[in-house]
C-alpha positions in Angstrom: 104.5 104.0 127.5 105.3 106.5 124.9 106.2 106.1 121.3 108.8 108.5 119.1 108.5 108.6 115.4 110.7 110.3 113.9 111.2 111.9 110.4 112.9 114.5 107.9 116.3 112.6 107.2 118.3 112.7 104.3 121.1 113.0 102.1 121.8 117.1 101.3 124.9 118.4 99.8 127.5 120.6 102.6 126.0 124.1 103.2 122.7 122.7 102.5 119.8 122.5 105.5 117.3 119.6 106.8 114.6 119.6 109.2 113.9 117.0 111.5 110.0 116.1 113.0 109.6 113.5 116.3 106.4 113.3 117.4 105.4 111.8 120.6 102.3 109.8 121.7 101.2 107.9 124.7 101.5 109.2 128.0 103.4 111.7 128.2 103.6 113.6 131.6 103.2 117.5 131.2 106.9 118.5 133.1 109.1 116.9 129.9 112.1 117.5 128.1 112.5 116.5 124.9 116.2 116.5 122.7 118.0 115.4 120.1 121.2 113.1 119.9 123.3 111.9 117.6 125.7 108.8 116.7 128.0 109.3 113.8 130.2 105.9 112.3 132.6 104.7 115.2 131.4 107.1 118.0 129.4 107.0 120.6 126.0 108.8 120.6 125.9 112.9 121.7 123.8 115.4 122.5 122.7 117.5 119.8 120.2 120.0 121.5 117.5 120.2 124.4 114.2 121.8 125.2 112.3 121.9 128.1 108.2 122.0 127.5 108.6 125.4 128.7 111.0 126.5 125.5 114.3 126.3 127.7 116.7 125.3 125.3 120.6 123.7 125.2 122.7 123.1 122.3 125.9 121.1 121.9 129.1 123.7 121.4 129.3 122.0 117.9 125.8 123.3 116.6 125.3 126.9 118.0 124.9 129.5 115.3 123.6 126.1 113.0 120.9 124.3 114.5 117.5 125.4 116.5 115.6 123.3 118.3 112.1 124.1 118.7 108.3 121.7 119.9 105.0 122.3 119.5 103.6 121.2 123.2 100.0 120.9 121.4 101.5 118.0 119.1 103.6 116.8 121.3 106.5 117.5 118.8 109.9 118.2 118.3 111.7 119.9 115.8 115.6 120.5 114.9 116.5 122.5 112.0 120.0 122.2 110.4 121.1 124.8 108.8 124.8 124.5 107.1 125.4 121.3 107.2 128.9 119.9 107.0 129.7 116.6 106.6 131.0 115.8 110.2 127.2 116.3 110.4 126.6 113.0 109.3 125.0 111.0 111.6 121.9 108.9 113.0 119.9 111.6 114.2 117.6 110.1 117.7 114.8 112.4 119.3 114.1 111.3 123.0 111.6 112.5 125.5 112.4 112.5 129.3 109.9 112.8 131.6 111.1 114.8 134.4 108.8 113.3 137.4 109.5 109.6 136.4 113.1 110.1 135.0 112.1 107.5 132.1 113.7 108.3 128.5 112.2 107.0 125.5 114.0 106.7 122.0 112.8 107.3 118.8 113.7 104.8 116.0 117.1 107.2 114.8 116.9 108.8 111.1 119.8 109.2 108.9 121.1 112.1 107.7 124.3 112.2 105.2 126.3 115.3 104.4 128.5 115.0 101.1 131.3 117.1 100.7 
């Protein structure tokens, strides 16, 4: 099993930047991926951003230029940091790890983050 804690939520003003932690424990198979999603009120839940263990990395169209996702494979962490935030933004933020061999996804517990105008 592995478990996702995640942290770094919110409330900042538009313009304004947050960084989000998830860190992973249990067993966790080396070949991973590990992302970022998102579920705003009345929609279904998207993919923010991606990274392989090997730094391979894939962002949603709506967060290039704005967000970077980055790990540290020691720690078994991943991190996104938002950078102008607008208030579409606003969201339950979700890190997940996939393990590539297995094809098993676990979810972290999702961590709000609000964007005011």
């Amino acid at each position: 099993q592995v478990q996702l804690v995640g942290s770094g939520g919110g409330l900042v003003q538009a313009g304004g930047s947050l960084r989000l932690s998830c860190a992973a424990s249990g067993t966790i198979f080396t070949v991973n991926t590990m992302g970022w999603y998102r579920r705003g009120p009345g929609n279904q839940r998207e993919l923010v951003a991606q990274i392989t263990r090997g730094g391979v990395t894939n962002y949603a169209d709506f967060v290039k230029g704005r967000f970077t996702i980055s790990r540290d494979n020691a720690k078994d962490t991943v991190y996104l940091q938002m950078n102008n935030l607008k208030p579409e933004d606003t969201a339950v933020y979700y890190c997940n790890l996939k393990n590539v061999i297995t094809q098993q996804v676990y979810w972290g517990q999702g961590t709000q983050v609000t964007v005011s105008s």
